[in-house]
TIVORO-388665 format. One record per residue (C-alpha): x, y, z. Coordinates in steps of 0.001 Angstrom, whole numbers, padded with zeros to 6 digits, always signed. Layout:
BEGIN
XYZ ...
END
This chain:
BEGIN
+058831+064801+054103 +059991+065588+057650 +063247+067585+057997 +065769+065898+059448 +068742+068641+059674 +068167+072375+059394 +071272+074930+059029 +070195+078649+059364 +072444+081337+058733 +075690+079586+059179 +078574+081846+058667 +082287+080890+059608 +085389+083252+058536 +089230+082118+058283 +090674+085085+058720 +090185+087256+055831 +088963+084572+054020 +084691+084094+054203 +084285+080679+054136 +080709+080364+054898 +078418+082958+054250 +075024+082822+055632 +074383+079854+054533 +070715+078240+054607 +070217+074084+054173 +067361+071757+054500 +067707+068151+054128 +064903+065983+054525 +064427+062159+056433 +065230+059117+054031 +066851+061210+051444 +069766+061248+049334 +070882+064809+049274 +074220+065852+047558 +075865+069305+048320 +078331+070315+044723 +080386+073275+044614 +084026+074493+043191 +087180+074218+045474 +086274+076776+047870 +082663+076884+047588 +082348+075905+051530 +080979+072774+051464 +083646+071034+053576 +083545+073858+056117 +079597+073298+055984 +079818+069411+056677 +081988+069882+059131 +080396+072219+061330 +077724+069863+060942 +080118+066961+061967 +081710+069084+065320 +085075+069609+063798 +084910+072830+063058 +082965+075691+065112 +080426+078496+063173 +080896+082243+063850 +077294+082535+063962 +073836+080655+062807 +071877+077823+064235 +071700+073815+063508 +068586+071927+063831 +068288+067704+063810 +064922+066340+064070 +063517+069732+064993 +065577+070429+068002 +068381+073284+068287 +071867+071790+069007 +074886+073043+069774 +077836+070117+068304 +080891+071072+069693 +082885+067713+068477 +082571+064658+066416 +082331+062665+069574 +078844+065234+070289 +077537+064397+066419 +077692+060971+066699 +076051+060879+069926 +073238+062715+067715 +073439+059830+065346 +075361+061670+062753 +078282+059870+060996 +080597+060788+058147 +082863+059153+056054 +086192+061266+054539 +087600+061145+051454 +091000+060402+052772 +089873+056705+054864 +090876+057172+058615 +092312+053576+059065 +095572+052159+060994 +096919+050125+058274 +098408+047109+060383 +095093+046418+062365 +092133+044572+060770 +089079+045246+060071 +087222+044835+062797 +089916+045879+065140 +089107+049387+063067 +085488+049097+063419 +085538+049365+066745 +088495+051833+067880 +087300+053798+070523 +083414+051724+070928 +084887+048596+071749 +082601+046209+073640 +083374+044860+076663 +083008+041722+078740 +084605+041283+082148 +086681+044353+081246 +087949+042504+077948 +087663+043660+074746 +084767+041466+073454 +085553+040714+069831 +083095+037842+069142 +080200+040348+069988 +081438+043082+068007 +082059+040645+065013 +078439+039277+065178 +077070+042969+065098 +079554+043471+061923 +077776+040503+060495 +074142+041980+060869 +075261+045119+059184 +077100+043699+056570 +074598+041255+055652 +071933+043814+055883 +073383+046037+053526 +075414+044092+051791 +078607+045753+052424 +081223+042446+052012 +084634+042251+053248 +087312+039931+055199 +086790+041068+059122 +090051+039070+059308 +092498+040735+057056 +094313+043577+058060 +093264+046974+056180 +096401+047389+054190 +095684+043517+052291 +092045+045656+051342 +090971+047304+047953 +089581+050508+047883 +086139+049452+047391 +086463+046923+050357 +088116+050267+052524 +084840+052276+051954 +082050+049271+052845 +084270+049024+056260 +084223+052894+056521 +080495+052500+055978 +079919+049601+058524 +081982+052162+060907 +080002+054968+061257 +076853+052424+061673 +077972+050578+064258 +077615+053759+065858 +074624+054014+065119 +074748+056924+063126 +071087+057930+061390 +072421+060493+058746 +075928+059908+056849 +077705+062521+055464 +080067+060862+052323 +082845+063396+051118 +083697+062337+047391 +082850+059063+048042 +084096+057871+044196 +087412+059387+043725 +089103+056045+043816 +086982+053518+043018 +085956+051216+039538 +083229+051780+037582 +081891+048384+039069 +082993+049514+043159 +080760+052742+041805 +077765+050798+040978 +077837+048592+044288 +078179+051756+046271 +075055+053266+044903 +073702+050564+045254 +074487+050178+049387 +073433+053559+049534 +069924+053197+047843 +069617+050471+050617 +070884+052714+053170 +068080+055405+052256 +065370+052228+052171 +066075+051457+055653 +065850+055418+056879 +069396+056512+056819 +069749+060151+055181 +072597+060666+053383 +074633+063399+052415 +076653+063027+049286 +079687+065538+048223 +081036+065165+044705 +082835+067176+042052 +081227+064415+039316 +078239+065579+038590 +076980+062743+036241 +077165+060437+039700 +075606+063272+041465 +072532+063279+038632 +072149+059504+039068 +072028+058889+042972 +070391+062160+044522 +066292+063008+045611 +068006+066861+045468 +070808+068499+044621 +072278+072003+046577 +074730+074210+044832 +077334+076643+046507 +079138+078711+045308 +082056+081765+047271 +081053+080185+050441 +077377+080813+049985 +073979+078707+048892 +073388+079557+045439 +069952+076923+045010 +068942+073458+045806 +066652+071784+043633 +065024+068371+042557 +067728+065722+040917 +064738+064879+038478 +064344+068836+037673 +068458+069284+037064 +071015+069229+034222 +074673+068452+033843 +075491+071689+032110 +072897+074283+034538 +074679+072317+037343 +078270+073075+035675 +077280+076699+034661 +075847+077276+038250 +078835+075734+040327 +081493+078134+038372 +079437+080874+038124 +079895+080697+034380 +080775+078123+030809 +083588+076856+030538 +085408+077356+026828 +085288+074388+024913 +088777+072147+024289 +089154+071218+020614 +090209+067117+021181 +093647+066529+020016 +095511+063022+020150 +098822+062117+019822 +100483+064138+017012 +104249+064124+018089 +107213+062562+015759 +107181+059268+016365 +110982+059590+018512 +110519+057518+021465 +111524+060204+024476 +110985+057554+027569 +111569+054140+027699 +110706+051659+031191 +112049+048553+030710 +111771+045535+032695 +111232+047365+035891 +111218+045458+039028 +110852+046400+042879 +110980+044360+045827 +109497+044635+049278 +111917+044304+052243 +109985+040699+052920 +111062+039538+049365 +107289+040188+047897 +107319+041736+044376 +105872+044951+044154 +106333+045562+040629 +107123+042992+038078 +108936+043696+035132 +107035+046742+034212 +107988+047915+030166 +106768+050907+028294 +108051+053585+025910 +106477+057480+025917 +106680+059491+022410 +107242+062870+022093 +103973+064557+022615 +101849+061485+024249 +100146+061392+026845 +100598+057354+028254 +097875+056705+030972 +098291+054289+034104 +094865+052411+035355 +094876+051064+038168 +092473+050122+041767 +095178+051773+044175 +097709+049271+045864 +098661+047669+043083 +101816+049450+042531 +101189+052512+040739 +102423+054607+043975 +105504+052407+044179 +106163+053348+040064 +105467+056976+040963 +108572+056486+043230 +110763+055019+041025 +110222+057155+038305 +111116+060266+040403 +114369+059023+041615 +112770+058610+045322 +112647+054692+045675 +115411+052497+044250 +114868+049530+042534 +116058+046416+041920 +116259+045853+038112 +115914+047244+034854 +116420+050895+033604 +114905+054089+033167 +115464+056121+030215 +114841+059362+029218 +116386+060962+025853 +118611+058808+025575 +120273+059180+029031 +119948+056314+031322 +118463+057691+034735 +120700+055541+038072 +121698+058339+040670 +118821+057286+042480 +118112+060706+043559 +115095+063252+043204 +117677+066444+042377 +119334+064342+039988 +116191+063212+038021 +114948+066908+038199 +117948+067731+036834 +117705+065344+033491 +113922+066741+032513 +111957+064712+034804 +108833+066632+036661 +106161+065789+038832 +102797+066132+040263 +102730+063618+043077 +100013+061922+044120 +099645+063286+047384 +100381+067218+047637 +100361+068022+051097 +102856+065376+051939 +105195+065087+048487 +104338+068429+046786 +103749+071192+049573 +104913+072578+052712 +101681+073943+054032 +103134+076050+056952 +105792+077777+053850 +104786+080988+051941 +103282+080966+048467 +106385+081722+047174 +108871+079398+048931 +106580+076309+047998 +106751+077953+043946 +110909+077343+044374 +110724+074634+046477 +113327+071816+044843 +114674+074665+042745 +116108+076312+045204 +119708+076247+044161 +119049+076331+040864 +119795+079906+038325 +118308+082406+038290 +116586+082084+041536 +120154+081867+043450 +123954+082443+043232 +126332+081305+045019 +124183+080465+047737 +122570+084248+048028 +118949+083748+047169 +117900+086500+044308 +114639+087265+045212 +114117+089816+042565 +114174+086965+040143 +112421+084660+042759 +109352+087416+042560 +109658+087989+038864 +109148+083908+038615 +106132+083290+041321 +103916+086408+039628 +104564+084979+036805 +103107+081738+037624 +100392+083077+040099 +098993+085010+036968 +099237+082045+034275 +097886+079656+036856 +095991+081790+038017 +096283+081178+041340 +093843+082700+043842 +094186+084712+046057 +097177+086148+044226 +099174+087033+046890 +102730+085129+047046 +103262+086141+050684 +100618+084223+052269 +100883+081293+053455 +100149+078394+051548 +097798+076513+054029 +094814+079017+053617 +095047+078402+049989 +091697+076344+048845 +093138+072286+048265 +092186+073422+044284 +094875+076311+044370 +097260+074314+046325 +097139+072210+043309 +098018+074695+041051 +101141+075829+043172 +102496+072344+042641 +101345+071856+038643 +102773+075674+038000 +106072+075088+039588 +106280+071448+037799 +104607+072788+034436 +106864+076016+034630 +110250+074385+033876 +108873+072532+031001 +110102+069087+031226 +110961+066296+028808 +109425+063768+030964 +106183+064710+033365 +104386+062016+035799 +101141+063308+036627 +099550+061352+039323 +095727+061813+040141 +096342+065406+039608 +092706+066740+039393 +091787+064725+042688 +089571+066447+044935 +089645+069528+042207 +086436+070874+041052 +085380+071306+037311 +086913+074788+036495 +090343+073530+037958 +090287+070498+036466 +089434+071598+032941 +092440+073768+033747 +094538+071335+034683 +093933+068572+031746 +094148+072476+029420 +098034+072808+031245 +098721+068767+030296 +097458+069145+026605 +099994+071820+026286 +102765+070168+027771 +102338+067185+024929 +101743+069728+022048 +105580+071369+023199 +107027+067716+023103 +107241+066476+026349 +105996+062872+026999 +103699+063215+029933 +102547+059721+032295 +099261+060154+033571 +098331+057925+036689 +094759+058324+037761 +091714+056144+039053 +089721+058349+037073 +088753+056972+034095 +086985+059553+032792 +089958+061450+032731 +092210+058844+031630 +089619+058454+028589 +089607+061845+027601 +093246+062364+027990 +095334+059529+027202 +096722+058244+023307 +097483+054787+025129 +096748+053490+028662 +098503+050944+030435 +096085+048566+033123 +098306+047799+036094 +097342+044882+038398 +099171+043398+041152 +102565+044853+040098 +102626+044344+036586 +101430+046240+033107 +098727+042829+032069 +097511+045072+029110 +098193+048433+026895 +095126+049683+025191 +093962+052724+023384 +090944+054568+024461 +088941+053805+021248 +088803+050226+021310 +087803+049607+024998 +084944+049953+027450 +084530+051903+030663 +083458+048390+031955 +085816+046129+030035 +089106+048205+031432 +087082+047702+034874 +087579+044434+034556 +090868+044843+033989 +091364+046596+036850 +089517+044559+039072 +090952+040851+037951 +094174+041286+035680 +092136+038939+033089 +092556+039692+029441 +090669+036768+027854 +087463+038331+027877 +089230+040959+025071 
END
């Protein structure tokens, strides 16, 4: 095979942090080629030098045989190079096609020409059978409808070679399947493909060849059909993890958190959620599935005291949770990892150390009468640098050069540090690799074996499987089934998911 994109010796620092180091790729014409690695590894700063949005220290980049320098994404997609984030870059009120064609908008008499720009749409849809409304606006889309237009994007374009940056974290185990199966159609009509993913099972089943990094440098790239799960895991962390020994729900029966008959309106009158009942024991773990949009975010909210609702009640121990206020939950047990960090559980321009206090600011010992103690405030964030260990170690830095897999831990070892009676958990080992997740689910296993009753919300269902004593299925506002783990199917909870339809159980 021909080589369609050559990186020699790319190198990029951050200041004292090596990011890139030396770093050698070859991926060939027509294939599927996934890049793995830990949080940190470099892969993200290695796509997107690729990609324009970030500039190399040193080294060379090669498409199609010919040296180029890409200064900007606008430069890599004029070299037919597209790539799709894991975060969808989308303006929620505008439809699909409107977002399809931001910035390459066809014109006609110095109009905006929409019925040419829809027909184009059409051919690539059709072609690779990537269905969706062009009509509705993005926010009325699922997930799995979100990526096929993210797809369509980047080739209306044009673009040759598509980089996909965990491309799975939030869909179904059906929306999985469809997208392998667009990109296996991609890769039959010459696109090459670059796939990034922390699941390595996915990575196993869709990839021609497989590179691993590792501390910013290329550790080997070899055939999918020559690679395992385990060499793969044992290669990305540099080492096995210890096994978990599987424990279920073993608490004492006392129910510690009760939802009952929870309801939310939007400010239009629609109904978010719809009388949404369940109880937590002491030392469970009580998933939430769910395709995002369907109200788990707006639940989140609620149960944190940041988004009031309109009826039913919220207990925990007993004590009836109504100051609608986050200090005020905090302050009756309640803890959480929210589902986005950097814009619920982080300040990314604050020290280590402020964002290990932050919301416990006022609280004993850390100050008194409103003099901060930052003996006790140091005393506190070693402590939880060193049992989280959080890396680098260093509570003065700032928190923004911190790898997205250690900025989880800041939030989990504040949250987990206080040990609370109630803890919501939401998609907390997204975008983490395999050492920090099997960290993470370690830290929520020992929150149920102290007592607490702990509400997982993920679109993983791997972890929700692995984790959970009971999971609820949320769809279009409301709980349409409980279920334990034993007695149901990755595919039948898909289903779930997908259609709120029960009669098929």
């Amino acid at each position: 095979m021909k080589p369609c994109i050559r990186l020699k010796k790319i190198s990029k620092r951050f200041g004292s942090v090596l990011a890139n180091d030396d770093v050698n790729l070859t991926v060939y014409s027509g294939e599927i080629h996934s890049i793995v690695g830990g949080n940190g590894a470099g892969k993200t700063t290695l796509m997107n030098i690729l990609y324009g949005l970030v500039k190399p220290d040193s080294g060379e980049i090669f498409i199609n045989g010919e040296k180029t320098d890409i200064r900007s994404s606008k430069n890599a997609i004029s070299k037919d190079i597209g790539m799709i984030h894991q975060d969808f870059l989308f303006i929620e009120n505008m439809d699909a096609v409107d977002n399809i064609i931001l910035g390459k908008e066809p014109l006609k008499m110095g109009i905006v020409d929409k019925k040419k720009a829809k027909k184009k749409i059409k051919n690539l849809s059709e072609k690779y059978h990537l269905s969706f409304d062009v009509d509705k606006n993005i926010s009325e889309l699922s997930m799995g409808e979100r990526q096929r237009i993210e797809i369509v994007k980047v080739l209306y374009r044009n673009a040759k070679i598509l980089i996909l940056d965990e491309p799975t974290a939030v869909l179904t185990p059906q929306e999985v399947k469809e997208l392998f199966n667009i990109l296996r159609a991609l890769k039959k009509g010459g696109s090459t493909i670059i796939f990034i993913s922390h699941k390595l099972k996915e990575v196993l089943e869709i990839s021609d060849r497989i590179s691993i990094m590792r501390s910013g440098r290329m550790v080997k790239t070899l055939s999918a059909k020559d690679a395992e799960l385990k060499d793969l895991a044992v290669k990305m962390i540099g080492g096995e993890l210890p096994e978990i020994e599987e424990k279920h729900y073993q608490g004492d029966e006392k129910v510690l958190v009760s939802v009952d008959n929870l309801s939310l309106k939007s400010k239009d009158g629609k109904k978010i959620l719809k009388d949404i009942s369940f109880e937590i024991k002491s030392g469970e773990i009580f998933g939430i599935a769910g395709i995002e949009g369907n109200g788990q975010k707006e639940l989140e909210e609620c149960l944190t005291g940041n988004l009031i609702y309109d009826s039913g009640s919220i207990t925990v121990e007993c004590a009836i949770l109504w100051d609608i206020s986050s200090k005020y939950f905090k302050d009756n047990g309640v803890s959480r990892i929210p589902s986005n960090r950097n814009e619920l559980g982080l300040i990314s321009g604050f020290k280590l150390y402020e964002n290990l206090i932050l919301g416990y600011i006022n609280d004993k010992p850390f100050s008194n009468f409103c003099l901060l103690n930052y003996n006790e405030i140091n005393k506190e964030c070693k402590k939880i640098v060193k049992d989280y260990d959080i890396e680098p170690p260093d509570i003065y830095q700032l928190t923004e050069n911190l790898s997205g897999g250690n900025q989880q831990k800041v939030v989990i070892g504040r949250e987990f540090s206080k040990e609370p009676l109630f803890l919501i958990a939401a998609h907390p080992t997204r975008g983490v690799d395999i050492k920090g997740s099997w960290f993470i689910h370690k830290k929520l296993r020992e929150n149920r074996e102290k007592g607490s009753a702990v509400l997982l919300i993920s679109s993983d269902l791997e972890e929700l499987f692995t984790l959970c004593d009971r999971i609820g299925v949320i769809y279009n506002g409301e709980i349409v089934d409980i279920v334990k783990p034993e007695n149901i199917t990755f595919d039948e909870i898909g289903v779930l998911m997908l259609s709120g339809l029960t009669s098929f159980r």
